[in-house]
BALOBA-1460 file (C-alpha; in Angstrom, 3 decimals):
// residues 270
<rec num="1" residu="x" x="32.472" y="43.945" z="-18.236"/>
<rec num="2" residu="x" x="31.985" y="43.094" z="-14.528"/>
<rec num="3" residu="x" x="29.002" y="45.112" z="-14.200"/>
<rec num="4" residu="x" x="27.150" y="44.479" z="-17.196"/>
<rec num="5" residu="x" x="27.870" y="40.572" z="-16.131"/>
<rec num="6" residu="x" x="26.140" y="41.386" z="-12.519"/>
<rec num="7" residu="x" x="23.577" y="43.276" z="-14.078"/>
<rec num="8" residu="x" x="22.527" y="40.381" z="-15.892"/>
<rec num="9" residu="x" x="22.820" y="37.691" z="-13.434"/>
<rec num="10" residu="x" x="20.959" y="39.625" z="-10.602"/>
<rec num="11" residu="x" x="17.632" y="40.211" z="-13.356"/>
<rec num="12" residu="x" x="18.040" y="36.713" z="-14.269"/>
<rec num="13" residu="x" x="17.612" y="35.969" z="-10.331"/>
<rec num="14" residu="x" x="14.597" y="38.699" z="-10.202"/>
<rec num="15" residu="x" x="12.521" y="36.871" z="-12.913"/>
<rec num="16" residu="x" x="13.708" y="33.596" z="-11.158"/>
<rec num="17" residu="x" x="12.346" y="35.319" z="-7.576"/>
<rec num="18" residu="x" x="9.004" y="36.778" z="-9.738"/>
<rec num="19" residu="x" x="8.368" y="33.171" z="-11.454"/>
<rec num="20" residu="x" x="8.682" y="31.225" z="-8.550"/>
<rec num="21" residu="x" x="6.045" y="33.544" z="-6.474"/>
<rec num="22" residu="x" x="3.558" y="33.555" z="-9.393"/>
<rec num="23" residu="x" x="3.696" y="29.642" z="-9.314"/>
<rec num="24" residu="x" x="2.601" y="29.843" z="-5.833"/>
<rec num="25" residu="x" x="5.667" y="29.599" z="-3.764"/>
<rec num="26" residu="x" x="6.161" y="31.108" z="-0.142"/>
<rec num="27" residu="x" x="8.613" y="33.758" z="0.213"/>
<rec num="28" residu="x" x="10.458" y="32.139" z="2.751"/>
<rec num="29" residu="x" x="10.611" y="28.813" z="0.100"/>
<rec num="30" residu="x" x="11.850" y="30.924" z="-2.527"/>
<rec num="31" residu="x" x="14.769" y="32.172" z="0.024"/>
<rec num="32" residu="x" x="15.678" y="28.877" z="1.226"/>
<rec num="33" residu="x" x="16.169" y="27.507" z="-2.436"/>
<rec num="34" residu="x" x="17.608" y="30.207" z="-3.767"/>
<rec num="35" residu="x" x="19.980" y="30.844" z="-1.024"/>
<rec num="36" residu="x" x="18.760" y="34.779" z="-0.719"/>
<rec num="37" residu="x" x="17.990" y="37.027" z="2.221"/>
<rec num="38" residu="x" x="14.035" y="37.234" z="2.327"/>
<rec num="39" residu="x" x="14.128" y="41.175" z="2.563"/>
<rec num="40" residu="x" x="15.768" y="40.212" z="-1.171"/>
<rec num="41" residu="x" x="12.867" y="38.330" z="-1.881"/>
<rec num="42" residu="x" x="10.146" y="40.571" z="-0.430"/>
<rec num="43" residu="x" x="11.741" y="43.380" z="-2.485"/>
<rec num="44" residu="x" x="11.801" y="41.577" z="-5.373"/>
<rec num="45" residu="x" x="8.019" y="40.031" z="-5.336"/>
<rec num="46" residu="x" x="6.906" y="43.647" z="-4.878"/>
<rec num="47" residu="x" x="8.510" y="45.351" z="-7.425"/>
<rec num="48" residu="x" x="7.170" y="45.543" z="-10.629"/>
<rec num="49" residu="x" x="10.029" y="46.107" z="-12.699"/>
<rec num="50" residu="x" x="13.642" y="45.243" z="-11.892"/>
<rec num="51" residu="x" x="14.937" y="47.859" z="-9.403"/>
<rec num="52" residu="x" x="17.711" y="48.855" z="-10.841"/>
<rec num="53" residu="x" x="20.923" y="50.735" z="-8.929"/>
<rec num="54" residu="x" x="21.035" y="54.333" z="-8.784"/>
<rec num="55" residu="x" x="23.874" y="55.647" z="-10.489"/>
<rec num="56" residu="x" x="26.291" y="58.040" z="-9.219"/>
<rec num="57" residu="x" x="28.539" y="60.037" z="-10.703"/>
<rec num="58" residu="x" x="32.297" y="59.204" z="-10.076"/>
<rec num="59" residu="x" x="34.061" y="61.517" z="-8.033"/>
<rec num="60" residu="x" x="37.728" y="62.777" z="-8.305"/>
<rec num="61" residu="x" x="40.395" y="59.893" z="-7.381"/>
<rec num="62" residu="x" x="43.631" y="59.296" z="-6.271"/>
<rec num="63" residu="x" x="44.025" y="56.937" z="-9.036"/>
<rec num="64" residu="x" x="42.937" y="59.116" z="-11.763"/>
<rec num="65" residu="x" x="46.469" y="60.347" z="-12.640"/>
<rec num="66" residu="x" x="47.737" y="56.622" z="-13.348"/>
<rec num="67" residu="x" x="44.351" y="55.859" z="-15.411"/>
<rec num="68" residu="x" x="46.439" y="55.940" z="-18.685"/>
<rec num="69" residu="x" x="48.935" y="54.030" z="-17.682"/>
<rec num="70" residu="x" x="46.494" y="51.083" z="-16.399"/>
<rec num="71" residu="x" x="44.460" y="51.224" z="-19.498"/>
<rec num="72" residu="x" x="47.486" y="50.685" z="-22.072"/>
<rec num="73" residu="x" x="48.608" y="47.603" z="-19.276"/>
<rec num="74" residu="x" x="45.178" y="46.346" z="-19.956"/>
<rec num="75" residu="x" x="45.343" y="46.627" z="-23.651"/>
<rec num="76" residu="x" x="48.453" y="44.909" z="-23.670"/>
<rec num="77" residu="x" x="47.290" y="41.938" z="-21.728"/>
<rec num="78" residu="x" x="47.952" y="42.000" z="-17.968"/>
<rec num="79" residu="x" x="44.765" y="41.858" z="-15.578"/>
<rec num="80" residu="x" x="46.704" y="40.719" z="-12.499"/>
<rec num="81" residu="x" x="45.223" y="43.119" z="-9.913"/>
<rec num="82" residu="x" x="48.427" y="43.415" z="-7.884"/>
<rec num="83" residu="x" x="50.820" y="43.689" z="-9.941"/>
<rec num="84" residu="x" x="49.256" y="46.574" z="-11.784"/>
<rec num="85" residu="x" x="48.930" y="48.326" z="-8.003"/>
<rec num="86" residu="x" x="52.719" y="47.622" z="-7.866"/>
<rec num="87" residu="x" x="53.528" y="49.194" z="-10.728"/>
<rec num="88" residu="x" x="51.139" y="52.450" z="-10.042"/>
<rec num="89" residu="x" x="52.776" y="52.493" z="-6.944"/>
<rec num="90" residu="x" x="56.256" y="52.611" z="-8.317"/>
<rec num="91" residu="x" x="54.463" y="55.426" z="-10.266"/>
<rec num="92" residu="x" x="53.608" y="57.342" z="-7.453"/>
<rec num="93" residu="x" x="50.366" y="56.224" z="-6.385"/>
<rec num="94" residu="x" x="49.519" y="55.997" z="-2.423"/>
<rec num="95" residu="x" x="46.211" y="54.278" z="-2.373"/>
<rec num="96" residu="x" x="45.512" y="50.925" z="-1.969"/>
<rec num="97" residu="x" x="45.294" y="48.123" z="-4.238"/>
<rec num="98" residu="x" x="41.464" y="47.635" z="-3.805"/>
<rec num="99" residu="x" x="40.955" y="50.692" z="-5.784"/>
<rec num="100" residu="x" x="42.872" y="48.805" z="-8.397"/>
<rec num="101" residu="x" x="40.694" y="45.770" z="-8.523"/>
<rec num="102" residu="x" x="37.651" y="47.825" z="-8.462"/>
<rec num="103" residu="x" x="39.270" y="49.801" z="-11.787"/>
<rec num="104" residu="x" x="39.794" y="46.168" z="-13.378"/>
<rec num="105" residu="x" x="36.734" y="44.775" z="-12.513"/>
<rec num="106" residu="x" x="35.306" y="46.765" z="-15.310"/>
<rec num="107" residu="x" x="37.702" y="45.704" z="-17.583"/>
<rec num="108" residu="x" x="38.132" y="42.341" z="-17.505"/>
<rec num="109" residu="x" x="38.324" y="40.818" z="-20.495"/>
<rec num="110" residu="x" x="38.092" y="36.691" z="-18.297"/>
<rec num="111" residu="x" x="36.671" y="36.342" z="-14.902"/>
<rec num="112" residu="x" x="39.680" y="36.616" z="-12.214"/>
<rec num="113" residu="x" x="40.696" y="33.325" z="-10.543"/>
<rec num="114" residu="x" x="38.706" y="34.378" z="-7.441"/>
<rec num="115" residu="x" x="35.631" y="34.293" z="-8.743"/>
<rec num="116" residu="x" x="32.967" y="31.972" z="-7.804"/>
<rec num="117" residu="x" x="32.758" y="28.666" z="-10.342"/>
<rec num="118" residu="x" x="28.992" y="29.595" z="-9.991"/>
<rec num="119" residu="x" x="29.081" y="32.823" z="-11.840"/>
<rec num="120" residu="x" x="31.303" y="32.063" z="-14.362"/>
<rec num="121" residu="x" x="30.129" y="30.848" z="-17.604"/>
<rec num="122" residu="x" x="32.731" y="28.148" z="-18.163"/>
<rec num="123" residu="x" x="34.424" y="25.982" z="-15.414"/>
<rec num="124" residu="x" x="37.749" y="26.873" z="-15.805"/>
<rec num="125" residu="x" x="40.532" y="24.389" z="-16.736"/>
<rec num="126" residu="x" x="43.562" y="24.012" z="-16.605"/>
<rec num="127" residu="x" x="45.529" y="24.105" z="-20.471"/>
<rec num="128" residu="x" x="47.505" y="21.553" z="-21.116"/>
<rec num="129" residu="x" x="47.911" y="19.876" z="-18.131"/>
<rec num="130" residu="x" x="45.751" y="17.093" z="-16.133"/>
<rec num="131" residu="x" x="42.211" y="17.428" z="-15.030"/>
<rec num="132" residu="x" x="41.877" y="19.154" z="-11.421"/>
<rec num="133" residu="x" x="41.692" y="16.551" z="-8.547"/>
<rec num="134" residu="x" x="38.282" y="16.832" z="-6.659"/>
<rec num="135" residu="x" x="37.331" y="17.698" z="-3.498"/>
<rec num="136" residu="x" x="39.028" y="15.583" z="-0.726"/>
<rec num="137" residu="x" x="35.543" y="13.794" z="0.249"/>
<rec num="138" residu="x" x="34.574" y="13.696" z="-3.471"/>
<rec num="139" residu="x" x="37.834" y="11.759" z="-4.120"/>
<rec num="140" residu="x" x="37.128" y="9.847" z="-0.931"/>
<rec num="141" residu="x" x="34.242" y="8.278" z="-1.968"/>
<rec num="142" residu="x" x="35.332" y="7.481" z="-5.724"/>
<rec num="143" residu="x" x="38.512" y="5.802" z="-4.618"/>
<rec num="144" residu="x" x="35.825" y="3.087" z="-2.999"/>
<rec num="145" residu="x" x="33.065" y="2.888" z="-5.622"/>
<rec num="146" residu="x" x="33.705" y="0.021" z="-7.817"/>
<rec num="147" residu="x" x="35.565" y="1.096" z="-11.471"/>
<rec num="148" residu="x" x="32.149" y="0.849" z="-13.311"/>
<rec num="149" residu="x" x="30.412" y="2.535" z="-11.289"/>
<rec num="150" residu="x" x="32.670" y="5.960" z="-11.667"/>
<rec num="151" residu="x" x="31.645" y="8.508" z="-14.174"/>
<rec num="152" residu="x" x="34.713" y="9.666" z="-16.378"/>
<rec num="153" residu="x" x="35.503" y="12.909" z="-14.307"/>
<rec num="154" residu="x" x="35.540" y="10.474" z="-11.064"/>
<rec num="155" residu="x" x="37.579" y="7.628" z="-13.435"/>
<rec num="156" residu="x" x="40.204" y="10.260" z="-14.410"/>
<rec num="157" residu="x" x="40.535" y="11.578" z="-10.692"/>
<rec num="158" residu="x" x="41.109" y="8.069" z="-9.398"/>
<rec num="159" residu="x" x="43.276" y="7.103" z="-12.102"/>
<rec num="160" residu="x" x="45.858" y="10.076" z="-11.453"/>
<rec num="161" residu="x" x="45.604" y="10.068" z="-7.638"/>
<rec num="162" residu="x" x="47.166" y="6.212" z="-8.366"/>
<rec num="163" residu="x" x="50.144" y="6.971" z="-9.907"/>
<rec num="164" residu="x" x="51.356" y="7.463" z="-5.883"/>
<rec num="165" residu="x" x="52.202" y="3.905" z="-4.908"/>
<rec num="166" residu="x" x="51.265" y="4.903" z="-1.531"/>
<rec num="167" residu="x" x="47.855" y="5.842" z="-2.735"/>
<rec num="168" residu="x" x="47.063" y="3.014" z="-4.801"/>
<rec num="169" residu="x" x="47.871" y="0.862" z="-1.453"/>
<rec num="170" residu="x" x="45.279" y="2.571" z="0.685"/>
<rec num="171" residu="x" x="42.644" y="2.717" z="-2.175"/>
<rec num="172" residu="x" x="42.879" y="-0.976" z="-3.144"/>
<rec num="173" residu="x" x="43.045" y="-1.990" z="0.887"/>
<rec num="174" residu="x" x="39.872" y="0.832" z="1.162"/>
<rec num="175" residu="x" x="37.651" y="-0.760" z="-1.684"/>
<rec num="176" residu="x" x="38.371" y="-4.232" z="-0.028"/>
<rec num="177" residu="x" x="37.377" y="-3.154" z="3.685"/>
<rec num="178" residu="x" x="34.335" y="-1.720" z="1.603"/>
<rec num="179" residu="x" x="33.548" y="-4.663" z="-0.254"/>
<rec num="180" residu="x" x="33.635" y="-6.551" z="3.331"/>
<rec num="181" residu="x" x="31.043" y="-4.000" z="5.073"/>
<rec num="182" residu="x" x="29.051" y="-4.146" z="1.883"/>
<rec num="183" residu="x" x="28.690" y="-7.789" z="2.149"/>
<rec num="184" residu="x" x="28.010" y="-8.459" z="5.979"/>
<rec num="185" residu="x" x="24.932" y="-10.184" z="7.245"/>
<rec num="186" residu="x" x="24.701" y="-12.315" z="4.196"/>
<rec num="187" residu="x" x="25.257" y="-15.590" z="5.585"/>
<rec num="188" residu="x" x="25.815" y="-17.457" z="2.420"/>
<rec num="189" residu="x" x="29.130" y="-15.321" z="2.087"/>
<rec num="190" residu="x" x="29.750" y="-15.556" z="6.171"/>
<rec num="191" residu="x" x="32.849" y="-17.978" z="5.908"/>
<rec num="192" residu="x" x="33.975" y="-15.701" z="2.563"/>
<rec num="193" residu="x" x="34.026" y="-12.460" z="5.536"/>
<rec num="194" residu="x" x="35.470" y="-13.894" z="8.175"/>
<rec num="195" residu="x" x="38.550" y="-15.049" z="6.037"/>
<rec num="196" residu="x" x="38.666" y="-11.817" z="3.437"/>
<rec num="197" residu="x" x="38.568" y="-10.325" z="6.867"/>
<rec num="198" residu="x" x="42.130" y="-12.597" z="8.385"/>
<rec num="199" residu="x" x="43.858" y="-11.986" z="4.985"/>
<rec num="200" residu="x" x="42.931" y="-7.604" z="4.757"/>
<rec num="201" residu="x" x="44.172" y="-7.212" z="8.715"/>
<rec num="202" residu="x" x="47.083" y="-9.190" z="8.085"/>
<rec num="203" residu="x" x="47.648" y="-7.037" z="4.888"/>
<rec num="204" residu="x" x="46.833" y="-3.783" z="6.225"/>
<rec num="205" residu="x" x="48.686" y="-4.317" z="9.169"/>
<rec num="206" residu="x" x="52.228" y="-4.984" z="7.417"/>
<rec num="207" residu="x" x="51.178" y="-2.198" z="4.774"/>
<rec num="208" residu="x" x="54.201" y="0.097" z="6.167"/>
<rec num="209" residu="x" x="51.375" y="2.608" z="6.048"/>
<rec num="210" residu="x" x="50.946" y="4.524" z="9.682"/>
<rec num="211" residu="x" x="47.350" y="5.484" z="9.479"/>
<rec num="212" residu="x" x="46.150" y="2.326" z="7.575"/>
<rec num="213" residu="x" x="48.528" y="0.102" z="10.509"/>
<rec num="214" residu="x" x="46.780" y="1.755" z="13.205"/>
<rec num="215" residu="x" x="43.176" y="1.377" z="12.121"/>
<rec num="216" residu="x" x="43.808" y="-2.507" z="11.637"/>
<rec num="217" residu="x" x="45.253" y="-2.542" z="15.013"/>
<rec num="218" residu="x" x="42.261" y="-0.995" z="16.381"/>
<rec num="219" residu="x" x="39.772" y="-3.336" z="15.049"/>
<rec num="220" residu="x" x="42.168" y="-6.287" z="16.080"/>
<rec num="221" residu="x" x="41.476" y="-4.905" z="19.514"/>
<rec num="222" residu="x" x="37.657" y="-5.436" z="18.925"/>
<rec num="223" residu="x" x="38.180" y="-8.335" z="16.573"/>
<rec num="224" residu="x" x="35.141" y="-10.506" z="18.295"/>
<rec num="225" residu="x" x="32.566" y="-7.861" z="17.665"/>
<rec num="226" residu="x" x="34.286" y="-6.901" z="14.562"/>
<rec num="227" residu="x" x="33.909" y="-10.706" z="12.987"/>
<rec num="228" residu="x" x="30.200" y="-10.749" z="14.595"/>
<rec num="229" residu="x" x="29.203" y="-7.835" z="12.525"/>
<rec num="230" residu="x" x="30.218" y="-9.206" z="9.249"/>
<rec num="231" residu="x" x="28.999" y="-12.925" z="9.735"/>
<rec num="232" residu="x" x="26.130" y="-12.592" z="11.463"/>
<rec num="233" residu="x" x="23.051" y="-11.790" z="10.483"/>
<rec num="234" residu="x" x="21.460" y="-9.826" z="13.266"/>
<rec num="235" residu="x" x="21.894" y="-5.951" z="14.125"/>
<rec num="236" residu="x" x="21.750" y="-3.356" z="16.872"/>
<rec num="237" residu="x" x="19.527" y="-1.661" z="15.902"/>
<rec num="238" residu="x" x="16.321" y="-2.653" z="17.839"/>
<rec num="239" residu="x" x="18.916" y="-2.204" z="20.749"/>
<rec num="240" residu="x" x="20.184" y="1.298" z="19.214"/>
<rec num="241" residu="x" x="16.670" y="2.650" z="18.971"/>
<rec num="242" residu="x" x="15.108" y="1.374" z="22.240"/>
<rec num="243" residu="x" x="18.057" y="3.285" z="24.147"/>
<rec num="244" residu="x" x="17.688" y="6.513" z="22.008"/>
<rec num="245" residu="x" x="13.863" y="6.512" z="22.550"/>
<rec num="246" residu="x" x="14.651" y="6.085" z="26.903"/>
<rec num="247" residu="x" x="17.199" y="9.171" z="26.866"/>
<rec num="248" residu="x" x="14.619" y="11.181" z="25.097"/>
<rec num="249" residu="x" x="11.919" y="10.428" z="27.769"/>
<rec num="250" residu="x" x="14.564" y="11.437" z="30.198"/>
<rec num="251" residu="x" x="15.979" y="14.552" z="28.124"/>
<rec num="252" residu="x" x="12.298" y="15.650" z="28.477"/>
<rec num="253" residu="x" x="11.844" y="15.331" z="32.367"/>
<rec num="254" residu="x" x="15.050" y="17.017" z="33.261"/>
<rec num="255" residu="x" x="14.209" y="19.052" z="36.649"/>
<rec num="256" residu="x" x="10.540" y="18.094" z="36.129"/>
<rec num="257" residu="x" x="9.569" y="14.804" z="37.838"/>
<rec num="258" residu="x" x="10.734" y="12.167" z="39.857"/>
<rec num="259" residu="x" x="12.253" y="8.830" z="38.335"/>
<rec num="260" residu="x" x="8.945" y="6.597" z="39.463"/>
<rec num="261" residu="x" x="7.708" y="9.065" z="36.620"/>
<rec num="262" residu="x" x="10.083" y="8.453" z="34.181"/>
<rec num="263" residu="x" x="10.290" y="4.867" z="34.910"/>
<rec num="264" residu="x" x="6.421" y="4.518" z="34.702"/>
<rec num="265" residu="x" x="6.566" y="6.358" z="31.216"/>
<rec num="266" residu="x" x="9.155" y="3.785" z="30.007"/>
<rec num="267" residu="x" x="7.573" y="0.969" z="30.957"/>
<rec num="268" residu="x" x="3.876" y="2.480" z="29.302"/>
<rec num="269" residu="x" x="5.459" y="2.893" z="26.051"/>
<rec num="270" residu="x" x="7.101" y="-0.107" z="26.117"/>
């Protein structure tokens, strides 16, 4: 049952809470890495024994009437929320369909689709068919890795995102791009760079593919500064972090000082 389930996950947090505090750990810790409220915390530290809900007794319901008839739905299989309000409905039944759900929460015999991967047991899958796709950024980032370094859940996501011929183009011009960025600066492989570099534009941009066309137009734009960063050596960054460090001097003297000041305290901590 729903309840019971709850029950039992929200003591299994309060020993969690109780352990953590006895171990040493702030209240405010405990919230942030358990994702609770600190009231929920505080409660919990100071209680000595789980506080348990007080119970109520059930009052009359619209619903009651149409209690039999949900209960031998249930028996016979069907815990589809709606269509069970349809059918009471049908029967006669003017409430809504929340009072349903709340009748078959207690009676669920699997957790409904809604619910949260985190409190169910199992991860769900799907029977008999393939393995669920992961997240868009998830599958992002395997389609680039190289094939041994994917796990088999990441190996079996790539693999069936590939039977699109349009996909397989983008993720094989993708982990080549990658391979280029991965490899810039090392000037043994600077003449290898600057040519993978000629033959991927020249690929990407006859791919037929919009997005992938576009992006090798744009860095055909910037080719000179494009080529620089993957033959060369050198970086930006001393650049990148000498201007960040001058527009927080001036962030800090906004309305407060002239620029001789700020000027004078950019020089000094140069």
């Amino acid at each position: 049952m729903a309840s019971i389930a709850s029950h039992e996950r929200w003591l299994a947090v309060y020993k969690e809470v109780r352990r953590r505090h006895a171990a040493g750990e702030t209240l405010l810790g405990i919230a942030r890495s358990m994702g609770l409220a600190r009231g929920t915390v505080r409660k919990y530290v100071q209680a000595q024994s789980f506080p348990e809900r007080a119970l109520r007794a059930p009052g009359a319901s619209a619903l009651d009437p149409f209690i039999p008839h949900l209960a031998a739905r249930v028996a016979a299989g069907c815990e589809n929320g709606i269509e069970l309000w349809r059918e009471v409905r049908a029967l006669g039944y003017l409430g809504r369909a929340k009072a349903v759900h709340l009748r078959l929460q207690q009676h669920r015999s699997v957790p409904a689709k809604t619910t949260p991967h985190r409190w169910r047991k199992e991860t769900p899958t799907r029977s008999g068919g393939p393995p669920a796709l992961l997240s868009p950024k998830c599958l992002a980032w395997a389609l680039v890795k190289p094939a041994e370094a994917r796990n088999d859940e990441e190996a079996a996501a790539v693999a069936q995102a590939e039977q699109d011929a349009e996909t397989q183009t983008v993720a094989g011009l993708a982990r080549r791009f990658t391979a280029l960025v991965r490899a810039a600066g090392r000037t043994a492989e600077s003449n290898h760079a600057a040519a993978g570099l000629e033959a991927w534009l020249t690929e990407a941009g006859s791919c037929g593919i919009t997005a992938v066309q576009t992006f090798a137009a744009g860095l055909q734009q910037d080719g000179a500064a494009v080529r620089a960063a993957l033959t060369l050596p050198w970086s930006s960054g001393q650049a990148e972090g000498q201007i960040n460090r001058i527009k927080l001097l001036k962030r800090q003297m906004y309305g407060r000082a002239s620029l001789d000041l700020l000027q004078r305290r950019t020089l000094l901590a140069a």
